[in-house]
C-alpha positions in Angstrom: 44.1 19.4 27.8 42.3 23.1 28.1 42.2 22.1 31.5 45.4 21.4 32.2 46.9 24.6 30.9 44.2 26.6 32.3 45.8 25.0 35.7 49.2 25.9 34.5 47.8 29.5 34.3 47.1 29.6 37.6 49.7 28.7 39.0 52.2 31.6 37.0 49.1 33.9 37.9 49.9 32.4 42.1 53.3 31.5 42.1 55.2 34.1 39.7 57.2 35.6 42.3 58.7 31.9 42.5 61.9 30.8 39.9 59.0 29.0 37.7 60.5 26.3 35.5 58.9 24.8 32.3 59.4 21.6 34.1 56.9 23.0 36.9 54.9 24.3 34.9 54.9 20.8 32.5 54.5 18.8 36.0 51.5 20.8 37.3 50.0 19.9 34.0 50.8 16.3 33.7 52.3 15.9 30.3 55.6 16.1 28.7 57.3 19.3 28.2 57.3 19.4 24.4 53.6 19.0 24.4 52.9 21.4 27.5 54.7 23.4 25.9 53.1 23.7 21.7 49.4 23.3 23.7 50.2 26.4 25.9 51.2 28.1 22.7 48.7 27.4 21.0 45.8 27.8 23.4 47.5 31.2 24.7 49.6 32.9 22.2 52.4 33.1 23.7 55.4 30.5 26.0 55.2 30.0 29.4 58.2 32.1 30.0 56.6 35.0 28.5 53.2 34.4 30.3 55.2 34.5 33.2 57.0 37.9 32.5 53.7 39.3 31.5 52.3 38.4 35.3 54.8 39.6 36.5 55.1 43.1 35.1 51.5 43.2 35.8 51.6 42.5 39.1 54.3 45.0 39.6 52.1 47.5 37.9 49.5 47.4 40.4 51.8 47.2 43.3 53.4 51.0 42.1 49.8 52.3 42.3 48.7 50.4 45.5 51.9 50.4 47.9 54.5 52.8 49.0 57.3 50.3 48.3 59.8 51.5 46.5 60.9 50.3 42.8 63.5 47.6 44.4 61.3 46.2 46.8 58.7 46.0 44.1 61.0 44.2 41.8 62.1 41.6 44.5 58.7 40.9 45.3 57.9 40.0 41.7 60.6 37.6 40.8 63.4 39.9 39.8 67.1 39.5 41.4 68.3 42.5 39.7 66.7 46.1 39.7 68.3 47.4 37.0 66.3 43.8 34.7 63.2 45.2 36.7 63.3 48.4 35.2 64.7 47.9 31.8 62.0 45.1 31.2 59.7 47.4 33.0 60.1 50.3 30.9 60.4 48.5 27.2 56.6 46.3 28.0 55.1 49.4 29.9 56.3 52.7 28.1 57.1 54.3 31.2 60.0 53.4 33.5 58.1 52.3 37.3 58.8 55.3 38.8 57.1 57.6 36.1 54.4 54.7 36.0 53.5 55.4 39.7 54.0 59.1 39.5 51.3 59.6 36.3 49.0 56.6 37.1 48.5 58.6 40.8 48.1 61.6 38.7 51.4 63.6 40.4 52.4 64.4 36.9 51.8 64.9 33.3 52.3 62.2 30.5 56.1 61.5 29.3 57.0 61.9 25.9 57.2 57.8 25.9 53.9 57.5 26.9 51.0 56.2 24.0 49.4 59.8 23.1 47.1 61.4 20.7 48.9 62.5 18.3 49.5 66.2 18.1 46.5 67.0 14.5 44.7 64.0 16.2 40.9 64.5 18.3 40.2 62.1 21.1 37.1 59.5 20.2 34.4 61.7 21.3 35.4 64.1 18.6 35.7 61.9 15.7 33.2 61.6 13.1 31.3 58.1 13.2 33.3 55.4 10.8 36.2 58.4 10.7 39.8 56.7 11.6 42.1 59.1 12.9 45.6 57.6 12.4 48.8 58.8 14.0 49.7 61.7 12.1 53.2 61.7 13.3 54.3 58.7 11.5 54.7 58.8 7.7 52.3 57.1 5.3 54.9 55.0 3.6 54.0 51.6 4.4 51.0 49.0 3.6 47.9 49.3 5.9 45.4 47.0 7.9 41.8 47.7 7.8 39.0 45.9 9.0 36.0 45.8 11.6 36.1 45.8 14.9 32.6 44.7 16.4 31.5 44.6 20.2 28.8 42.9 22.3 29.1 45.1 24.6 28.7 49.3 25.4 31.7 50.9 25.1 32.5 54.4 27.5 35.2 55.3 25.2 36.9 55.3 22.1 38.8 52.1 20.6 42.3 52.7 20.5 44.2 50.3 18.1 47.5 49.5 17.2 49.9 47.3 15.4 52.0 45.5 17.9 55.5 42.8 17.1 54.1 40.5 19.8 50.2 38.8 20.7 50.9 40.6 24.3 49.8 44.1 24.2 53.2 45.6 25.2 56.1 48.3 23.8 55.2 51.1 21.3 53.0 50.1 18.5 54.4 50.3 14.8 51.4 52.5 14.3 48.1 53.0 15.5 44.7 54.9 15.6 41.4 55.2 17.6 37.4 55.2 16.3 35.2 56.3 18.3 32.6 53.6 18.5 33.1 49.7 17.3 32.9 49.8 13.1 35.7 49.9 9.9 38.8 50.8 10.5 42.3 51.6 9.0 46.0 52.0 10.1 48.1 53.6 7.7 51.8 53.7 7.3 52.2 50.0 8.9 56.4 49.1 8.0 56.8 45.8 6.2 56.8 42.4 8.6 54.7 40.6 10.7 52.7 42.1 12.9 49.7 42.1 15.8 46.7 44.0 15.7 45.0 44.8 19.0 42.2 47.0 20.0 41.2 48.3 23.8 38.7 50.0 24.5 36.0 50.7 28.0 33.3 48.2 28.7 30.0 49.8 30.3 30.6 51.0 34.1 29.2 48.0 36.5 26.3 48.6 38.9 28.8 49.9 41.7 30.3 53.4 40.5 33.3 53.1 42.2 34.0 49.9 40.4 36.7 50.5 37.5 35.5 49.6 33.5 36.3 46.6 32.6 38.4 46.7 29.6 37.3 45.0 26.3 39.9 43.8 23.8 40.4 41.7 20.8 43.2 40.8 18.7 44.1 39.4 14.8 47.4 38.0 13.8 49.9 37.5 12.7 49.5 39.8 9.7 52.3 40.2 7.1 52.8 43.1 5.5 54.7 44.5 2.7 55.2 47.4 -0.1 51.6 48.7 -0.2 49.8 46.1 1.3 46.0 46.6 2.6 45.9 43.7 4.8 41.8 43.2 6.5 41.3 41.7 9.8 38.6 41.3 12.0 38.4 41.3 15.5 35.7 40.8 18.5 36.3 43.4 21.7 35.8 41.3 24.9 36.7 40.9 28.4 40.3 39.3 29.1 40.1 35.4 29.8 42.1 32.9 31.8 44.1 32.5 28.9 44.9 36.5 28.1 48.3 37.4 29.5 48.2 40.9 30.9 47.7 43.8 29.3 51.7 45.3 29.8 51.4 48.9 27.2 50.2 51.9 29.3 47.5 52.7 27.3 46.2 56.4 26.0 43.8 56.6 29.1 45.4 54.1 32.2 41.3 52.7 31.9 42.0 49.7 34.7 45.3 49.5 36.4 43.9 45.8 37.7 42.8 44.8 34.2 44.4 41.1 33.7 
């Protein structure tokens, strides 16, 4: 059955700009719709329809960077009838609207206020104590907390940046959130009650070619409910996105690989 979602994968990850249905999707695996749809679920994290979004802000994000087509054309080319859904869904997953995504991730301008920052007491990974969490120190420490490990396999070129996310995609603002400089224990402070997401990013070792981008490492726990002074732990593994990760959507602190999927 892996197999048969792994096919449904690719064809959101060929097709997205096409009016997908689940009964496509179902079809090009060859089994019902209700089971299609609990095994892609399950094996994913996530629906097919949101898969499918995810593709398709992803794709639009590299498109801003790579072409000089303007935000409409982008959006038709993605699967969107409507610019004004384009940009609205744009801006909510990203954190930027597209044009302020193009305009930063070519470097024409400084960050927006929306964008994932360091907070304004906070230093960036490589000056942080080893083992030292540096939370966001604009949010208020009124909540429960998550700590764990993060481990990795592999080299990381940067810090780990971490945050507490509503959904398993790595999209919106974070609930709250914090960087290590190097894979070890961690803790996020001030975390509201619910149920949350934690995921972590960080820069994998540069490949042999120079002008190759990092590939980006990440790993992800959850769901994790939290309430009135609650110290959930977690644990997570930083690796390289699979067939069955949906795109990264958040702009993260550093834009480490536009073409990250």
């Amino acid at each position: 059955m892996e197999h048969a979602i792994q096919c449904a994968v690719q064809t959101i990850r060929e097709r997205y700009s096409e009016p997908l249905t689940l009964d496509d999707l179902a079809h090009t695996a060859m089994v019902s719709k209700f089971h299609f749809l609990r095994t892609f679920r399950r094996i994913t994290g996530v629906t097919p329809g949101r898969f499918l979004s995810a593709v398709r802000l992803h794709e639009a994000k590299i498109l801003l960077v790579s072409t000089s087509l303007n935000v409409s054309d982008i959006g038709a080319q993605v699967g969107y009838s409507s610019t004004g859904s384009f940009t609205r869904r744009f801006s909510e997953s990203v954190g930027f609207s597209p044009t302020q995504y193009r305009h930063n991730a070519l470097g024409n301008t400084q960050p927006s206020p929306r964008r994932i920052s360091l907070a304004p007491n906070e230093t960036r990974p490589d000056e942080t104590r080893p083992d030292e969490t540096r939370p966001d120190e604009t949010r208020p420490d009124s909540g429960g907390s998550i700590s764990g490990v993060v481990r990795s396999p592999y080299r990381t070129d940067s810090g780990i940046y971490l945050g507490v996310f509503e959904s398993p995609i790595l999209e919106r603002s974070p609930a709250a959130r914090a960087t290590i400089a190097h894979s070890g224990q961690f803790r996020i402070k001030g975390v509201p009650r619910g149920s949350w997401y934690v995921h972590a990013a960080a820069q994998g070792p540069l490949p042999g070619n120079a002008s190759t981008a990092h590939p980006l490492l990440v790993g992800t726990a959850g769901p994790v409910t939290i309430g009135p002074e609650t110290d959930a732990a977690v644990q997570m593994t930083l690796r390289p996105l699979g067939w069955a990760n949906p795109p990264i959507l958040l702009a993260l602190p550093v834009e480490w690989s536009v073409h990250a999927s």
